[in-house]
Kinemage of the C-alpha trace (Angstrom):
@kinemage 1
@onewidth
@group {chain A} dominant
@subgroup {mainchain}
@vectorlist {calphas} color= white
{ca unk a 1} P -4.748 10.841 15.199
{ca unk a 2} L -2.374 8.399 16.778
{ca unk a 3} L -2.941 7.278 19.925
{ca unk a 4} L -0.821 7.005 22.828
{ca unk a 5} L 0.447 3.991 24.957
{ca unk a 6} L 0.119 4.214 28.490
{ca unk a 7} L 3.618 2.957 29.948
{ca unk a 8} L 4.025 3.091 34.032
{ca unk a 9} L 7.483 3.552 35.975
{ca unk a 10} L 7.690 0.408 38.312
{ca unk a 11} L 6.906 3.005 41.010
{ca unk a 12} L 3.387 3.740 39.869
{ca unk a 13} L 2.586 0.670 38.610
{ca unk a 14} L 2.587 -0.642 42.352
{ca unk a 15} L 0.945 2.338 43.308
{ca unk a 16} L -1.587 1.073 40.536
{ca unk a 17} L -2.095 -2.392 41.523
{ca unk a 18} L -2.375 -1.834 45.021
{ca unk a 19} L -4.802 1.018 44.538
{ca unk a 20} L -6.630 -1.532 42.746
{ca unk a 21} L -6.649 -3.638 45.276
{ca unk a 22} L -7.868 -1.578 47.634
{ca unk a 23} L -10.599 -0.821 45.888
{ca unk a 24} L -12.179 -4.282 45.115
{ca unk a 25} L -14.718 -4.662 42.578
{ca unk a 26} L -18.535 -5.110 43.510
{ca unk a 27} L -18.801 -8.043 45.636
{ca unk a 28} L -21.772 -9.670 43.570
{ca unk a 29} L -19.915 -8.845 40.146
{ca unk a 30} L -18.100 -11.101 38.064
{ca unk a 31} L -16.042 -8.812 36.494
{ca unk a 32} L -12.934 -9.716 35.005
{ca unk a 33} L -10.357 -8.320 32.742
{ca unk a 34} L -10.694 -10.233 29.090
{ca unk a 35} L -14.138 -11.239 30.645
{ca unk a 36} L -14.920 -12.286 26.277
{ca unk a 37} L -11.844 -14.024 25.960
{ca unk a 38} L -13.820 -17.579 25.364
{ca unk a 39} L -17.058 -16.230 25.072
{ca unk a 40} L -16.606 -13.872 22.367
{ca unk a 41} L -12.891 -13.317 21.339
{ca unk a 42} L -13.069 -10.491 19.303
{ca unk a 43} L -15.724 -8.310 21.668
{ca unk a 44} L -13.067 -6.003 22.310
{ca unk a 45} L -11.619 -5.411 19.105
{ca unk a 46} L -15.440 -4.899 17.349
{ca unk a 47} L -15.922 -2.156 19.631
{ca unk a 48} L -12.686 -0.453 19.272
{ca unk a 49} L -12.931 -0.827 15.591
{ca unk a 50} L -16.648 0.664 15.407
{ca unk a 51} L -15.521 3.811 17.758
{ca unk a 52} L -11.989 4.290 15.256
{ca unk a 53} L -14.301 4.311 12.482
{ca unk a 54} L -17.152 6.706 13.933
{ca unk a 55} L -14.381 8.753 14.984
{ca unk a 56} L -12.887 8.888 11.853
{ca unk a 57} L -16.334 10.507 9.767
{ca unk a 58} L -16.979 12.677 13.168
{ca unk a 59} L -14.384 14.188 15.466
{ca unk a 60} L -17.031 14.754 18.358
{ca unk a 61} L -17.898 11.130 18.602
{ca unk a 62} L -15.161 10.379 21.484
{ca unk a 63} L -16.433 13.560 23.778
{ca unk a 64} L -20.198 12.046 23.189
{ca unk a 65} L -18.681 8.901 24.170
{ca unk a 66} L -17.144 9.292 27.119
{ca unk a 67} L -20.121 12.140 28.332
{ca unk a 68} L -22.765 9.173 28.083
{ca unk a 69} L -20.893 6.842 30.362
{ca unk a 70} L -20.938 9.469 32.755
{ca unk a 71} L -24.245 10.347 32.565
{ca unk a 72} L -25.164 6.135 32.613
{ca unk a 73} L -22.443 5.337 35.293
{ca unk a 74} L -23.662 8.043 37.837
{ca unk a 75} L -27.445 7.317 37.400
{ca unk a 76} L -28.117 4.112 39.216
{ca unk a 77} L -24.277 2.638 38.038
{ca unk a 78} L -22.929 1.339 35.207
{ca unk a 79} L -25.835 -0.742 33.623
{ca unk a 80} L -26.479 0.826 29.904
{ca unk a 81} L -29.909 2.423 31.291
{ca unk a 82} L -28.938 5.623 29.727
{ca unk a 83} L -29.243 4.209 26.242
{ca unk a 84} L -33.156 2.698 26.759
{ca unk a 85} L -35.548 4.380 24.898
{ca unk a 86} L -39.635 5.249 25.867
{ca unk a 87} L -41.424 7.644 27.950
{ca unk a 88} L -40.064 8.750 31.780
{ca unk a 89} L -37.003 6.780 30.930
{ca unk a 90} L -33.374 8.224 31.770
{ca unk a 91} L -32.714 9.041 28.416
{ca unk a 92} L -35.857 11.373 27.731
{ca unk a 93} L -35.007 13.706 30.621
{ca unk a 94} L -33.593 17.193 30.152
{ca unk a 95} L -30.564 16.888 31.168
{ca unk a 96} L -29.710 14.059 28.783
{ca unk a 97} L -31.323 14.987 25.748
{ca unk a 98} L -28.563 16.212 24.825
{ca unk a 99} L -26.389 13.388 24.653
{ca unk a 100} L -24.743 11.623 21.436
{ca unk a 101} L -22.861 8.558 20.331
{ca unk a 102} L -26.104 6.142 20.587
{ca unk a 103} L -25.438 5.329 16.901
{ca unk a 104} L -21.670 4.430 18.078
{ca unk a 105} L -23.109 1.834 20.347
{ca unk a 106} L -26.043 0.536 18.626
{ca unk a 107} L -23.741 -0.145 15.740
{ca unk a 108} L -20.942 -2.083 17.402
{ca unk a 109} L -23.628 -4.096 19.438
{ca unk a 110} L -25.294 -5.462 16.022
{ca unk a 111} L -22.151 -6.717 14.951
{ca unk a 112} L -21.494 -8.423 18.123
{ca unk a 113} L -24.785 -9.846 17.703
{ca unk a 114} L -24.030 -11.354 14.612
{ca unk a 115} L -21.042 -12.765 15.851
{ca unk a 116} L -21.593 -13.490 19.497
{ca unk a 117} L -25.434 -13.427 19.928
{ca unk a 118} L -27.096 -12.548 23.276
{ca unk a 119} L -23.837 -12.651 24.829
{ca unk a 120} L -21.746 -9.051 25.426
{ca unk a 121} L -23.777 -6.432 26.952
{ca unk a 122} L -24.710 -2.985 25.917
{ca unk a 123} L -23.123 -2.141 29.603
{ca unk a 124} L -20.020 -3.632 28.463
{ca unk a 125} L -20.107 -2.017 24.880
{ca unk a 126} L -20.734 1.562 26.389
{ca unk a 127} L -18.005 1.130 29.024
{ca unk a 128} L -15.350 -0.192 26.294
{ca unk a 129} L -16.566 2.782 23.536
{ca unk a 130} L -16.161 5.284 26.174
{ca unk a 131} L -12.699 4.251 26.811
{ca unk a 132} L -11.084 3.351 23.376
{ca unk a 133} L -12.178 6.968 22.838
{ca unk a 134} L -10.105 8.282 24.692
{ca unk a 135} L -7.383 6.304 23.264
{ca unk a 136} L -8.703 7.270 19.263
{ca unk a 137} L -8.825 11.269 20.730
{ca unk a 138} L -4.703 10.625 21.856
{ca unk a 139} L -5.078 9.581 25.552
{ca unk a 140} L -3.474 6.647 27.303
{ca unk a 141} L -4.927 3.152 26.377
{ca unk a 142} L -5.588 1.446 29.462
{ca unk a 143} L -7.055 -1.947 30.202
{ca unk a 144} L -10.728 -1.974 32.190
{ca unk a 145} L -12.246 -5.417 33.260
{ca unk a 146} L -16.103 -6.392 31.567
{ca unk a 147} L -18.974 -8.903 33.114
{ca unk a 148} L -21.178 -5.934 33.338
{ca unk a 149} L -24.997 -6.551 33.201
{ca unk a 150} L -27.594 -4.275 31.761
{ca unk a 151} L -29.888 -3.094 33.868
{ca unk a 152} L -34.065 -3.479 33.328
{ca unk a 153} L -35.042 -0.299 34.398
{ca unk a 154} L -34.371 3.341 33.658
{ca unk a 155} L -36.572 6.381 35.353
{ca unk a 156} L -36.225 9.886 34.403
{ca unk a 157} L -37.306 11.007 38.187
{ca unk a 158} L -33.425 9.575 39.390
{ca unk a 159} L -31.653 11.719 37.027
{ca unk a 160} L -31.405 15.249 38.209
{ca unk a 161} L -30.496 13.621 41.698
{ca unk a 162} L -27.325 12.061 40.755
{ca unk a 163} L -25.654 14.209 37.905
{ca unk a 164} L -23.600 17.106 38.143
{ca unk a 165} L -24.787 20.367 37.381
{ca unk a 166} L -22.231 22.993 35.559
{ca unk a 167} L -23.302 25.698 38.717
{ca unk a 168} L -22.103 23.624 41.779
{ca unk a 169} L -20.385 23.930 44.526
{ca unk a 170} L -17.382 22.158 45.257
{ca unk a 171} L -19.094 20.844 48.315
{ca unk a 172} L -21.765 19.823 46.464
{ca unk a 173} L -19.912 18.429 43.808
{ca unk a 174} L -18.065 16.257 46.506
{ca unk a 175} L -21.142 15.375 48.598
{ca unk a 176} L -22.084 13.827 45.108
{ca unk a 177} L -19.256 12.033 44.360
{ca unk a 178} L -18.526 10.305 47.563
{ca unk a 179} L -21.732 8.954 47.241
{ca unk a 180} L -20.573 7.007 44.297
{ca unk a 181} L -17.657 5.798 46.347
{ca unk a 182} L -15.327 8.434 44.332
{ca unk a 183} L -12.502 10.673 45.933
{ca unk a 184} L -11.893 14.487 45.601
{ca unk a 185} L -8.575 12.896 43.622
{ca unk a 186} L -11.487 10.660 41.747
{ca unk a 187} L -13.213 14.354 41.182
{ca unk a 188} L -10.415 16.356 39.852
{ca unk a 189} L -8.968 14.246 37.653
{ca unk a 190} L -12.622 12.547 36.295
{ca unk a 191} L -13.656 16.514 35.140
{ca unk a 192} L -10.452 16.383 33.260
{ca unk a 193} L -12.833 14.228 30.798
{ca unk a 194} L -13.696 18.333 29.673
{ca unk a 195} L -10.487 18.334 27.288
{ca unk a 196} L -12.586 17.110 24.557
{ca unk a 197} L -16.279 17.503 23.510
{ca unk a 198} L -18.507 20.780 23.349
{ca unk a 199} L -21.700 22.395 25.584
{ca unk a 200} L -24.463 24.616 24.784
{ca unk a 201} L -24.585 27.976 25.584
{ca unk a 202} L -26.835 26.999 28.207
{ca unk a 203} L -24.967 25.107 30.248
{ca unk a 204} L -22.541 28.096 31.150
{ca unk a 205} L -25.428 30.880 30.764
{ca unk a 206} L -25.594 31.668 34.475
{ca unk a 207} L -21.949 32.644 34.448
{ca unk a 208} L -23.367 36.287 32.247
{ca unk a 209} L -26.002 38.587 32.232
{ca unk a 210} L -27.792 40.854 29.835
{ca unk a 211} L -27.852 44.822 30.039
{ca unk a 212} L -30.855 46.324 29.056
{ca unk a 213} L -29.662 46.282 25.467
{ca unk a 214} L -28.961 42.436 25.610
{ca unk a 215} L -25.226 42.545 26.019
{ca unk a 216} L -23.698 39.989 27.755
{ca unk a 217} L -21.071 41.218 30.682
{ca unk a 218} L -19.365 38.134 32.834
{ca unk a 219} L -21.060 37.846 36.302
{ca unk a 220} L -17.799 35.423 37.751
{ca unk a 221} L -14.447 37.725 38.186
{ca unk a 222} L -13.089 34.034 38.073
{ca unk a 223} L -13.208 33.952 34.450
{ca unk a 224} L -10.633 35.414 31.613
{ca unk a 225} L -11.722 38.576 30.073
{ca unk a 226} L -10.596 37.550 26.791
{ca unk a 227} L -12.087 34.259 27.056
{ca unk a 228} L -15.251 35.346 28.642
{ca unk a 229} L -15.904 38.403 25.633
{ca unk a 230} L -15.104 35.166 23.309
{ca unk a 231} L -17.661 32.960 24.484
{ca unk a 232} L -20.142 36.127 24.542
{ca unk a 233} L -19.604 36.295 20.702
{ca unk a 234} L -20.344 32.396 19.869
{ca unk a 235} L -23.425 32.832 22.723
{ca unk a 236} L -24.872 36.150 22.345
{ca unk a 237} L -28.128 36.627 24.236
{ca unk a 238} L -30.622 35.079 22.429
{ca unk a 239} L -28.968 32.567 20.787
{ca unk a 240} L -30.120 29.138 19.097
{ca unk a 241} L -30.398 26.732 22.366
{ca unk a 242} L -28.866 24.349 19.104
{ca unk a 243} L -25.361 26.658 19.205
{ca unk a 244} L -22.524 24.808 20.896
{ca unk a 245} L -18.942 25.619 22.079
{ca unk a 246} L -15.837 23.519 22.386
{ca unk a 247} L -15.096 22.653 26.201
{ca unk a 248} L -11.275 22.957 25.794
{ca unk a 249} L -10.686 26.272 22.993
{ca unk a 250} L -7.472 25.231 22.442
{ca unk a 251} L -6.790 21.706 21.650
{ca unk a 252} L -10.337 20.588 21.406
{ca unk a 253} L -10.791 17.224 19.748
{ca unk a 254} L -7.618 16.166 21.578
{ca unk a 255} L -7.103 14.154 24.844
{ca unk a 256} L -4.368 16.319 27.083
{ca unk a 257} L -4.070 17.649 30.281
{ca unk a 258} L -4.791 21.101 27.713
{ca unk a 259} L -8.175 21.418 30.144
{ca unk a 260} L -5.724 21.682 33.307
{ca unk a 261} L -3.516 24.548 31.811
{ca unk a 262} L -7.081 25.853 30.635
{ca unk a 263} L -8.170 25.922 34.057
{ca unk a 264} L -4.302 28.004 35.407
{ca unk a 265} L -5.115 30.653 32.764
{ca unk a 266} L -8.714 31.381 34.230
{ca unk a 267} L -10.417 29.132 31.024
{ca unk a 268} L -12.401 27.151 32.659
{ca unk a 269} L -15.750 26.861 30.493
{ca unk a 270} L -18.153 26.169 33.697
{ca unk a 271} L -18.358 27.464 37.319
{ca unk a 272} L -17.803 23.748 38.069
{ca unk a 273} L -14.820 23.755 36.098
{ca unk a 274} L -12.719 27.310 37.816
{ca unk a 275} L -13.723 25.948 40.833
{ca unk a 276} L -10.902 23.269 40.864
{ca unk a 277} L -8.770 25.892 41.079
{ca unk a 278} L -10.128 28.626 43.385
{ca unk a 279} L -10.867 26.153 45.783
{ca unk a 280} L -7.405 25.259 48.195
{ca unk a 281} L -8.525 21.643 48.473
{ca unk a 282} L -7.672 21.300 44.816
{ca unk a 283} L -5.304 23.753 43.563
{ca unk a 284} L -2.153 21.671 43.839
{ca unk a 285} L -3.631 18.900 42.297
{ca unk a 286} L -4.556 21.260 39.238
{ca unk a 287} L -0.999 22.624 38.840
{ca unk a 288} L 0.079 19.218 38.988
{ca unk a 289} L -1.544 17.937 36.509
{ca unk a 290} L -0.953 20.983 33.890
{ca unk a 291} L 2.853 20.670 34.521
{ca unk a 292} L 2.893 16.923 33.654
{ca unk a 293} L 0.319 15.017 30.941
{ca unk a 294} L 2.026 11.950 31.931
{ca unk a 295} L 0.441 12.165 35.661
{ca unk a 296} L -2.771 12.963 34.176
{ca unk a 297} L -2.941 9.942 31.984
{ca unk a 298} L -1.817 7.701 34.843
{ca unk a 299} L -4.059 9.190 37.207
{ca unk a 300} L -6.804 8.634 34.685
{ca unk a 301} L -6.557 5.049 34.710
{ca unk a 302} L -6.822 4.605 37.882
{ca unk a 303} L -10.381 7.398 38.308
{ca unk a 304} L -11.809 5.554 35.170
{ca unk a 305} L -11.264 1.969 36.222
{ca unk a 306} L -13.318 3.714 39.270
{ca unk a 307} L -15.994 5.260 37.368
{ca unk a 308} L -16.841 1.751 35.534
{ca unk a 309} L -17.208 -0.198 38.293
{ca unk a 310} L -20.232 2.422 39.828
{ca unk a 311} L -23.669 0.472 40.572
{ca unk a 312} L -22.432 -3.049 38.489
{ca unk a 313} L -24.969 -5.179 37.921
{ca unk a 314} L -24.127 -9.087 37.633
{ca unk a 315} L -25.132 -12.018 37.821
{ca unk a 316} L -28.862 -12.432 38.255
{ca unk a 317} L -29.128 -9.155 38.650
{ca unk a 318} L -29.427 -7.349 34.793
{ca unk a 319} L -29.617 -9.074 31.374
{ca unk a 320} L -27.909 -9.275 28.396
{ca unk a 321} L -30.104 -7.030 26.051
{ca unk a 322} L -30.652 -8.610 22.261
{ca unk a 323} L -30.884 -4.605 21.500
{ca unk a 324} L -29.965 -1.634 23.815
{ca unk a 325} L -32.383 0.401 23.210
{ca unk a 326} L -35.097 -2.083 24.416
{ca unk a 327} L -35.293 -4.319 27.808
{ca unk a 328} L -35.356 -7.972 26.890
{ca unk a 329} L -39.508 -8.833 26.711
């Protein structure tokens, strides 16, 4: 699949810069863009390289991707505590066992160990992965600065708190989401990250329920008929809790604003996903971004630069893990 440049208009690329500036990165971080560039040269290009070739065996390895950073990002910011392994850690709780694309990861940060040893984090390696794949599923290739540090600790008991569930509110989604110093702009165009990558049955269960005979009728009038009988025949009541469905039926290993036009024709997969358009606070900004990909992948780099920057850790704050499934002893 070929990806796609990211070119601005003069226009938005000051609106770019200064929105960059306005939004400063953490004051303790020593993030920079090309933060490798004497340290470890080729960092960037071994992780790019290990997420092409992933990609390239397994089409849902970009979705997986770019679902853990959110899931690390949100939890206690961006400091690879998602990917540590053990008991009560992030990672074992219910609402992440789900998750994929450790392999992606644990691969690309071996080879940077051979090459650059005890010097790239798994932070870093997570936040590059998750955006070079959206670039290898056909988004816009965007720059993000590094410097991240990888945080020591990861509890399961912080999880629920701070990640979004499929049944929310829009208030509730936005309550959340200002907390991470994120916009409702930051929120609408971040759950545009559903045009690629695939949930169980469970996660959009609540939106049915079961006659007496077991057959599945839509609860939410909000939903397409079609789509909704459609989804009741891959998820029938009693179905494997293994059984998944694509987020975005129609182009759904691709990266397009194909979620947006999803979301105008009543195909929005979760309650959290028709909401954006129901709700008047975000309806333009929908239609906007269905009518023109171009917005949506210039928006994007601006909400993603914003989502990697969550919770840093730098300095003498985190560690550079030797592996990143294991805090340094």
């Amino acid at each position: 699949m070929e990806a796609k440049l990211l070119f601005f208009s003069p226009k938005l690329l000051i609106l770019l810069l200064f929105s960059l500036s306005a939004f400063p990165f953490p004051s303790s971080s020593s993030l920079a863009f090309n933060f490798y560039g004497a340290s470890c040269p080729s960092a960037e290009f071994i992780v790019k390289n290990t997420v092409r070739s992933a990609s390239s065996f397994d089409p849902t390895i970009p979705g997986k991707l770019l679902r853990l950073l959110f899931h690390d990002c949100m939890v206690e910011g961006c400091d690879a505590s998602v990917l540590l392994q053990g008991n009560d850690t992030e990672r074992s709780d219910p609402a992440n066992t789900s998750l994929g694309g450790f392999s992606v990861i644990n691969s690309a940060k071996r080879v940077l160990e051979i090459f650059c040893p005890e010097t790239v984090s798994c932070a870093d390696v997570l936040a590059l992965a998750a955006r070079d794949a959206v670039e290898t599923a056909g988004g816009p290739a965007i720059q993000i600065p590094t410097g991240r540090r990888d945080g020591r600790a990861s509890m399961a008991s912080v999880v629920r708190f701070n990640i979004i569930d499929t049944s929310f509110t829009m208030d509730e989604m936005m309550k959340l989401f200002s907390s991470k110093g994120l916009s409702l702009d930051d929120l609408v165009i971040l759950s545009g990250a559903h045009t690629i990558g695939s949930s169980h049955c469970s996660a959009f269960s609540d939106r049915f329920e079961a006659d007496s005979k077991g057959k599945l009728t839509p609860i939410d009038s909000s939903i397409d008929k079609a789509y909704a009988n459609e989804l009741t025949k891959k998820c029938p009541s009693g179905v494997s809790s293994s059984v998944t469905v694509n987020n975005d039926p129609e182009t759904s290993f691709l990266f397009d604003n194909q979620y947006y036009r999803n979301l105008m024709a009543h195909k929005g997969l979760f309650q959290s996903d028709s909401v954006l358009l129901t709700d008047k606070r975000t309806k333009k900004m929908v239609e906007d971004l269905a009518n023109d990909q171009n917005v949506f992948f210039e928006r994007w780099a601006q909400s993603f630069l914003k989502l990697t920057t969550i919770g840093v850790k730098s300095d003498g704050e985190g560690e550079i893990r030797r592996s990143c499934e294991v805090a340094n002893g």
